[in-house]
C-alpha positions as CSV (number, residue, x, y, z in Angstrom):
1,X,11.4,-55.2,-31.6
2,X,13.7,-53.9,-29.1
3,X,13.3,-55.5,-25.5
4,X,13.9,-52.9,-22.8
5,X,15.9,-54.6,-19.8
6,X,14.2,-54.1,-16.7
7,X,17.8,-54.3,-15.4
8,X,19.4,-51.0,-13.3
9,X,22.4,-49.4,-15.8
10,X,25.5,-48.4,-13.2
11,X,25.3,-46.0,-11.0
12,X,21.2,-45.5,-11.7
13,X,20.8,-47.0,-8.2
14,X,17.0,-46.5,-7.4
15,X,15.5,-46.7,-10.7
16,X,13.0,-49.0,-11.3
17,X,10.2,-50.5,-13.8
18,X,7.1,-48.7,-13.2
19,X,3.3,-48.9,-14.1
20,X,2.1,-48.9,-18.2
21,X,6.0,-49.8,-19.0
22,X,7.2,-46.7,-17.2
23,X,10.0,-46.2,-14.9
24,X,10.2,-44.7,-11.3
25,X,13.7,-43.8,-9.1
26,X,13.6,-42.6,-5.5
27,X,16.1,-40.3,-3.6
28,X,16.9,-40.4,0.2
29,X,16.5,-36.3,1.1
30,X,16.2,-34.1,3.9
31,X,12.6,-32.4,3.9
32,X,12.7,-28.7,5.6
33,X,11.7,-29.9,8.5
34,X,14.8,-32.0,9.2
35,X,13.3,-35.2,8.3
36,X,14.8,-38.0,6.1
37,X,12.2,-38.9,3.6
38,X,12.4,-40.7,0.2
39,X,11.6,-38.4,-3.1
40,X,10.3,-40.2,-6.1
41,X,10.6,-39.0,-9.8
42,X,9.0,-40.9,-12.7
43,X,9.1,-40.6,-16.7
44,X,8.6,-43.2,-19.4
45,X,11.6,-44.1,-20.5
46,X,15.1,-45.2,-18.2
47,X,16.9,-42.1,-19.7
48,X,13.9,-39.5,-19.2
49,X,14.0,-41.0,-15.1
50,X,17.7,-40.9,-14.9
51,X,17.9,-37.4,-16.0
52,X,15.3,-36.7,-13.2
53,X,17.0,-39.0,-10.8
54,X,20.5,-37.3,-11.2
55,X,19.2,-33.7,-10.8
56,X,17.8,-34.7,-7.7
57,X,20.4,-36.0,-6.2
58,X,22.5,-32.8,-6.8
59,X,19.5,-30.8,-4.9
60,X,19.6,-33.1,-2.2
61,X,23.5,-32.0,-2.0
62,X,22.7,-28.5,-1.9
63,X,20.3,-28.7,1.5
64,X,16.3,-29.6,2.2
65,X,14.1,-30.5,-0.5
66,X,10.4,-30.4,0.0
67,X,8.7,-33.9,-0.5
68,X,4.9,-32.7,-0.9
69,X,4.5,-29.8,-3.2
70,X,2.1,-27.3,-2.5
71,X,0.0,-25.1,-4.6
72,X,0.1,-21.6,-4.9
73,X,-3.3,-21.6,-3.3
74,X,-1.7,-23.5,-0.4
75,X,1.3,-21.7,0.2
76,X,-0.8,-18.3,0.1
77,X,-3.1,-19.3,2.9
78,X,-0.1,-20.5,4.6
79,X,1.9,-17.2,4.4
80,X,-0.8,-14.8,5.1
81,X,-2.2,-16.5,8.6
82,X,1.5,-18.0,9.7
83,X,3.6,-15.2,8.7
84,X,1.7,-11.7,7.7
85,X,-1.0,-11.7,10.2
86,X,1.1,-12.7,13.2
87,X,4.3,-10.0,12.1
88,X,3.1,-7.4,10.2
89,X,0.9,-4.5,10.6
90,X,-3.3,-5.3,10.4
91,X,-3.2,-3.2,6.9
92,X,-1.1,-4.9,5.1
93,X,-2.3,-8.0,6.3
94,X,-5.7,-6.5,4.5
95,X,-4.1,-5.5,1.5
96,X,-1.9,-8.8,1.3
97,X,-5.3,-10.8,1.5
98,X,-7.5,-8.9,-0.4
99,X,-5.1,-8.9,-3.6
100,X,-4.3,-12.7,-2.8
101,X,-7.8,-13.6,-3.2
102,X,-9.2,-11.7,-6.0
103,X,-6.1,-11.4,-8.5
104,X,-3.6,-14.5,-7.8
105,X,-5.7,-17.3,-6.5
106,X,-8.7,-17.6,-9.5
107,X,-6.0,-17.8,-11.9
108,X,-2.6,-19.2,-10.4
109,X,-4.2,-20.7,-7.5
110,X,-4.0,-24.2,-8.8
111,X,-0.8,-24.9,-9.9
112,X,2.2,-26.4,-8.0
113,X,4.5,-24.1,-6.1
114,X,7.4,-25.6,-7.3
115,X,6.6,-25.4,-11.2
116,X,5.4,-22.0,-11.5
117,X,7.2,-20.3,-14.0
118,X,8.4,-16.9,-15.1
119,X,5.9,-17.2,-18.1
120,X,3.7,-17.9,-15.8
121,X,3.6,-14.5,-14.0
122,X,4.1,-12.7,-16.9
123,X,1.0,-14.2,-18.8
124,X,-0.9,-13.8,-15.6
125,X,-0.1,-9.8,-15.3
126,X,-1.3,-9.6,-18.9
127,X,-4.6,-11.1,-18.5
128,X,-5.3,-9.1,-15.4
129,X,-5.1,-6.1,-16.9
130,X,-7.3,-7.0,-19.6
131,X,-10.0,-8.5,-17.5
132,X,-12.9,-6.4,-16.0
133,X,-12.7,-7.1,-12.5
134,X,-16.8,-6.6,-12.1
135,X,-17.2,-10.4,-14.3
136,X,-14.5,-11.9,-12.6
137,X,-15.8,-10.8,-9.4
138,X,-19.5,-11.1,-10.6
139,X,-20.2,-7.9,-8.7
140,X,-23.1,-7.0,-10.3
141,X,-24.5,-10.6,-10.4
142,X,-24.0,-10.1,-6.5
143,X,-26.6,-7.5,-6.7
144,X,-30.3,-8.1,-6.8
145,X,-31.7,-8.6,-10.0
146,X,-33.9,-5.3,-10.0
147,X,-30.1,-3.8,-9.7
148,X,-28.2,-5.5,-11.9
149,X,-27.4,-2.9,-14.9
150,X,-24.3,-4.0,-16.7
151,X,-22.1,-7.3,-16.5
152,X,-25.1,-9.7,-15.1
153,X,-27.5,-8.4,-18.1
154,X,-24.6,-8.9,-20.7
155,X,-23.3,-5.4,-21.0
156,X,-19.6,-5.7,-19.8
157,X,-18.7,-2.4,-17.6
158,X,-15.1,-3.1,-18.1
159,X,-13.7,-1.9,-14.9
160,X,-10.5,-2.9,-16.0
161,X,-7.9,-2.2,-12.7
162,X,-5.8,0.2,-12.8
163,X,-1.8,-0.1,-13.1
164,X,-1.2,0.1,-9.6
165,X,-4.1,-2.4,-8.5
166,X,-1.6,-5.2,-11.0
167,X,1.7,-3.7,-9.5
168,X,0.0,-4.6,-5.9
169,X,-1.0,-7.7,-7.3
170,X,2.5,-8.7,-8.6
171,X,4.0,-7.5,-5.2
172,X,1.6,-9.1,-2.8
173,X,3.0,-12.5,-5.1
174,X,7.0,-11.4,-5.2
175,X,6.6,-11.1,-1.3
176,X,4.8,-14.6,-0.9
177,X,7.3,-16.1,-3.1
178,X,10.3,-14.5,-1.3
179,X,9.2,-16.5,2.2
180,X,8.7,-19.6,0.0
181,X,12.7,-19.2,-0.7
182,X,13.5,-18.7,2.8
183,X,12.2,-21.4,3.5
184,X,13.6,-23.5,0.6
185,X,10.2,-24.8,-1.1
186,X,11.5,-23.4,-4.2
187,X,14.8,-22.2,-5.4
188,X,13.9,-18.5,-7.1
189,X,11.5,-16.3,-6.9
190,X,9.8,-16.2,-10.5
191,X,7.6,-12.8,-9.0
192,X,10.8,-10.5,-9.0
193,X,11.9,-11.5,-12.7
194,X,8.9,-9.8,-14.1
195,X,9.0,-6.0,-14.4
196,X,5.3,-4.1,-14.3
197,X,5.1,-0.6,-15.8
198,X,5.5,1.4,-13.3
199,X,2.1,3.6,-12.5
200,X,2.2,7.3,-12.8
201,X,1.1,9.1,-9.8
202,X,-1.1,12.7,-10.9
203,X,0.7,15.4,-8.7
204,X,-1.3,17.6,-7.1
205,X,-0.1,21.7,-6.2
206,X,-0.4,22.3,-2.7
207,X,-2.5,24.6,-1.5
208,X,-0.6,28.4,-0.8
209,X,-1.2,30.2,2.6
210,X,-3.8,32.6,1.5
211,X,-5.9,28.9,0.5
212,X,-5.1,27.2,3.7
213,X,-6.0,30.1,5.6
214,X,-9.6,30.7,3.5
215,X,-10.0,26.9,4.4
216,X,-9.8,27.4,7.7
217,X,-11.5,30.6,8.3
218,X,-14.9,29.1,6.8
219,X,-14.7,26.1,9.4
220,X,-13.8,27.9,12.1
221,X,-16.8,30.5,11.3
222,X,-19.0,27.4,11.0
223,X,-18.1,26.2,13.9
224,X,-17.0,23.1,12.4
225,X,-16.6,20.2,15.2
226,X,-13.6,18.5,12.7
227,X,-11.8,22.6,12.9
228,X,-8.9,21.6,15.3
229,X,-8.3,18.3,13.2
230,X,-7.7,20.7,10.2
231,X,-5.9,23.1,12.1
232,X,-3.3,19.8,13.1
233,X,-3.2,18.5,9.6
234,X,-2.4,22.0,8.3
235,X,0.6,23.3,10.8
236,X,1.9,20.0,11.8
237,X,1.0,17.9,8.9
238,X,-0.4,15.2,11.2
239,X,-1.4,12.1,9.1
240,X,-5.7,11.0,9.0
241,X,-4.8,8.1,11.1
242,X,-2.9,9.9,13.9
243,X,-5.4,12.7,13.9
244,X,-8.4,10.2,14.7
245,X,-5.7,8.4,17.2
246,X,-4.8,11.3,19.3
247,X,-6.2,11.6,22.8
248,X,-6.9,13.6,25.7
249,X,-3.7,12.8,27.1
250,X,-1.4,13.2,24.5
251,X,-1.9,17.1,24.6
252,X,0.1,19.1,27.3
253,X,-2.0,21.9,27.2
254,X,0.4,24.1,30.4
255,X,3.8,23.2,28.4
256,X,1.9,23.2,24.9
257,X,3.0,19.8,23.7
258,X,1.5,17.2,21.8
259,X,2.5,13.8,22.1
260,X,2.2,11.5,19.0
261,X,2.2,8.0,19.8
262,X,-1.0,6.1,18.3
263,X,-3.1,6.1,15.1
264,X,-6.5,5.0,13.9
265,X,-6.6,2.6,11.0
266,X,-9.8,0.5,9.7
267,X,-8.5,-3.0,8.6
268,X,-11.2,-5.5,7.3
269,X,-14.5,-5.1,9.5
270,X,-12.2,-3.2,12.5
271,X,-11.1,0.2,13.3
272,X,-7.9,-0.2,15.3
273,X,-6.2,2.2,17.7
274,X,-2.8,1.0,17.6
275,X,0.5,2.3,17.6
276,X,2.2,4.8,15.1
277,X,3.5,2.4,12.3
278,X,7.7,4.0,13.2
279,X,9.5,4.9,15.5
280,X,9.9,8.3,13.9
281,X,6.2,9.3,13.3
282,X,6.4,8.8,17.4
283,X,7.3,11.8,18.6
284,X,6.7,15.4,21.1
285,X,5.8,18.3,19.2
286,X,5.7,21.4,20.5
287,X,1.9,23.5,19.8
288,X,1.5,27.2,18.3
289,X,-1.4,29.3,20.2
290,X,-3.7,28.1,17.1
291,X,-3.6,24.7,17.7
292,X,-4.0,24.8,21.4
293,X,-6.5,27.8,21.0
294,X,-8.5,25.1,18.2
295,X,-8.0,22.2,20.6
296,X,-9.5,23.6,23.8
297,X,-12.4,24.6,21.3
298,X,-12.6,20.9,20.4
299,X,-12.6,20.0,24.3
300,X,-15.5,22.2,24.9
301,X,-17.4,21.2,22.0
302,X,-16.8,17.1,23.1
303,X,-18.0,18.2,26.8
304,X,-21.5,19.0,25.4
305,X,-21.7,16.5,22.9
306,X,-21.2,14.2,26.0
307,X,-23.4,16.0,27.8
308,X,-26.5,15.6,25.5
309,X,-25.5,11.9,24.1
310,X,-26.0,10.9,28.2
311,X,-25.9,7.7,28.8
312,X,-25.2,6.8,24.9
313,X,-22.0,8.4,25.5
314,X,-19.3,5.1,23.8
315,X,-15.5,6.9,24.2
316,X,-13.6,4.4,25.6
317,X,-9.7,5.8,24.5
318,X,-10.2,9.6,25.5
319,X,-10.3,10.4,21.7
320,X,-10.1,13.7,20.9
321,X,-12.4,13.4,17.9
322,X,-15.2,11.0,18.0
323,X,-18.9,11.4,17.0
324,X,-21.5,12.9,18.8
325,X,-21.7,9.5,20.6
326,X,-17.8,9.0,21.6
327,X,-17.5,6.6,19.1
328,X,-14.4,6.9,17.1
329,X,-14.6,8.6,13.2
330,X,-14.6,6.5,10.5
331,X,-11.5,7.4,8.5
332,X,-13.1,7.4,5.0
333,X,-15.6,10.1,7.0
334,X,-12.8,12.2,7.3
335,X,-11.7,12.1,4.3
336,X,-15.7,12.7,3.2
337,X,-16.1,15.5,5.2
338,X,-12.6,17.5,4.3
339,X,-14.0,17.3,0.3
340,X,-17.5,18.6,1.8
341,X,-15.9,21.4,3.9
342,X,-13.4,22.3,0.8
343,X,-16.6,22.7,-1.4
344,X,-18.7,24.9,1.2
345,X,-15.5,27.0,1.3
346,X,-15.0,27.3,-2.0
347,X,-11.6,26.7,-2.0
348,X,-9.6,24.6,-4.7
349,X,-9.9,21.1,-4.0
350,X,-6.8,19.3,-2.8
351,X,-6.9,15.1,-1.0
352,X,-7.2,15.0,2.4
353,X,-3.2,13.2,2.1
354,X,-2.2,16.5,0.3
355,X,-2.7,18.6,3.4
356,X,1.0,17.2,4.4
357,X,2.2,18.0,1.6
358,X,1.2,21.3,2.0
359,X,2.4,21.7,5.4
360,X,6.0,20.6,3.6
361,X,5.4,23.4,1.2
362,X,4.9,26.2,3.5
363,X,7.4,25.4,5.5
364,X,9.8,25.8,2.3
365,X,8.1,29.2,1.0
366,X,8.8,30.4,5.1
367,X,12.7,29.7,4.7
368,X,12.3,27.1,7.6
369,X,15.5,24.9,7.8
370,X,15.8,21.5,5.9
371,X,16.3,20.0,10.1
372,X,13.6,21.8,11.7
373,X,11.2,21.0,9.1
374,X,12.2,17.0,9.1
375,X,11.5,16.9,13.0
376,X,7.9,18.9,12.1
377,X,7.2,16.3,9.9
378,X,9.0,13.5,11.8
379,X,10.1,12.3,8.3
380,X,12.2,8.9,9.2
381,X,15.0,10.0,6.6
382,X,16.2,13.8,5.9
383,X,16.2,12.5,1.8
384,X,12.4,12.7,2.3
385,X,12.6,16.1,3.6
386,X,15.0,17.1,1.0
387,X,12.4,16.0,-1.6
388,X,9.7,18.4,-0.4
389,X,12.7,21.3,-0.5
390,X,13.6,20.3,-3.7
391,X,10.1,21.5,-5.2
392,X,10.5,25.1,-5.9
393,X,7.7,27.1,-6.5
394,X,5.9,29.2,-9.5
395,X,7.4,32.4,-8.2
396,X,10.9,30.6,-8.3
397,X,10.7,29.3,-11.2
398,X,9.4,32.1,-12.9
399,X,12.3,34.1,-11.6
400,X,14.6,31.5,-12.8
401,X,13.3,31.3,-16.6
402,X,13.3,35.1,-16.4
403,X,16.8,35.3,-14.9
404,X,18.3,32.8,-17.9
405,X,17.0,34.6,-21.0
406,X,18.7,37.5,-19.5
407,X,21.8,35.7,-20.0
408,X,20.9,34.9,-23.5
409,X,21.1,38.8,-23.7
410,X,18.2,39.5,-25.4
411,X,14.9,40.3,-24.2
412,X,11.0,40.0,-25.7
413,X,9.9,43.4,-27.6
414,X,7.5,45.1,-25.6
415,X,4.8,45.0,-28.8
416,X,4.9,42.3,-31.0
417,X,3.2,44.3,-34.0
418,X,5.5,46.8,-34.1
419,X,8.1,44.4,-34.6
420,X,7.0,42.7,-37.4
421,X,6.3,45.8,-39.0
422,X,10.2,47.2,-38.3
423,X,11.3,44.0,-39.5
């Protein structure tokens, strides 16, 4: 039996016996906070600890070292109410939160900051996408029991998310992890070295100008209280958000302006009039005769909703489109009410998001310039513009296909029969 020296080899330093015939060594660092502060590693045999010992000494060399680990639950809480909440806008906030609680935390929640791994992530991603998110969320056990009908009665729904709910997941963690590298708790960001499928967006065709202009006819014959917000979304591609957000005094109605300078967001439990999320989406735009002609419709339809509501009358921003009340629109309403109003006018159905896009489109089909358009649609960079131009349209591409076989010289015969039987 070999007798293992309780005596320090050269140049071990602070490596000592420890408890159950282990051994311990300690390191004088610098914690983040500019604090000297000993670090202790441990292992059971001398070699195992001086391996451990000398790797730490060559991170104290290369700046702070954290002393007290935290866990990924810990450093999430931290990060969203000390450095999202305070500096970013109230929606991502929302969607930082959301994704951290019900995708990172039940599953990497637990394990130490410092010793997540890249197989970590990656394992995590997979199991996420093969989990139904109504058992791990027990949403139907949330229910009452006369309403439970699939994962709290042992039929699995599997609501499985969808690719972009794991790519926010996996973002929401790459940005937590980033601010943990900042500010030196760990050395790499494990989140960025794991690639997610990117999720294929289904496009949509924008509507053409005899669609938009069927739309609109049939809510302004219906007299339509939500006509002038179509109208806007339509011919200057206004957003939902600065739509709801617009007041009485952002229009001009003697120079026939409209000044864009808030929005209306809901974030958690709150609606929120707040600013335009750029600089660019703030901006003057002049108004055509049918927006001002919609708008002082809108005005006089507001003056006798206020009229009647009395002294129930809540407006307390001069919104332009509230409820009968004055209270401001929910946003998902809006959105509720376009599908309604595209149904009644039988027109095809586009998303209420699309209606910018459409804007975009007509403005191409009208030979508007690439400039003009970007300041209509107060896109922050003209490569955004340059995208929408760079759709052409059926007509344009017909003309192209038809235009190349041409080249080829040879054209379709006008009946196919009688070619096979010349043949």
């Amino acid at each position: 039996m070999v007798r293992v020296s309780g005596k320090r080899g050269n140049g071990e330093g602070s490596i000592y016996p420890y408890r159950n015939g282990g051994f311990a060594a300690y390191v004088w660092v610098t914690t983040p906070d500019g604090k000297r502060k000993r670090k202790y590693v441990y292992g059971k045999t001398r070699p195992e600890v001086h391996e451990k010992w000398l790797k730490l000494h060559n991170e104290a060399k290369k700046g702070p070292v954290a002393t007290r680990h935290r866990t990924v639950d810990g450093f999430l809480n931290y990060w969203l109410t000390s450095v999202v909440k305070p500096n970013l806008a109230p929606l991502t906030y929302v969607a930082y939160e959301g994704a951290a609680r019900l995708y990172i935390v039940p599953r990497l929640g637990p394990k130490r900051l410092d010793k997540l791994t890249v197989r970590d992530v990656r394992e995590w991603l997979t199991k996420l996408a093969d989990t139904c998110q109504c058992c791990a969320q027990r949403k139907d056990a949330k229910r009452r029991p006369e309403r439970q009908r699939c994962c709290a009665v042992g039929e699995c729904c599997e609501q499985y998310p969808s690719g972009r709910v794991v790519q926010i997941a996996r973002d929401t963690l790459r940005a937590a992890l980033s601010q943990a590298v900042i500010e030196e708790e760990i050395s790499r960001n494990v989140a960025k070295l794991v690639r997610v499928p990117k999720p294929r967006r289904r496009k949509v065709k924008a509507w053409s100008v005899g669609e938009a202009s069927r739309f609109l006819e049939h809510a302004v014959t219906s007299d339509d209280p939500l006509y002038a917000a179509w109208v806007l979304a339509l011919t200057l591609g206004l957003r939902r958000g600065e739509i709801l957000g617009l007041t009485w005094e952002s229009i001009d109605f003697d120079a026939g302006e409209l000044y864009i300078d808030h929005q209306l967001q809901r974030a958690g439990r709150e609606v929120l009039h707040r600013e335009t999320k750029t600089e660019d989406s703030e901006d003057f735009l002049p108004l055509p005769e049918l927006c001002l002609a919609a708008l002082r419709q809108r005005r006089q339809q507001q003056q006798e909703d206020r009229k009647a509501a009395g002294e129930l009358w809540q407006d307390v921003h001069g919104l332009i489109f509230t409820t009968r009340y004055g209270t401001p629109i929910e946003p998902g309403n809006l959105t509720r009410a376009f599908a309604v109003r595209i149904r009644q006018a039988g027109v095809r159905a586009i998303p209420l998001r699309n209606t910018r896009h459409t804007t975009g489109s007509l403005l191409v089909a009208m030979k508007v310039h690439p400039k003009v358009a970007q300041r209509i649609l107060r896109h922050s960079k003209f490569t955004m513009t340059f995208d929408v131009y760079s759709e052409a349209s059926d007509e344009e591409i017909r003309e192209a296909l038809q235009r190349l076989s041409r080249g080829f010289g040879q054209s379709p015969p006008d009946d196919p029969e009688e070619s096979d039987e010349d043949s």
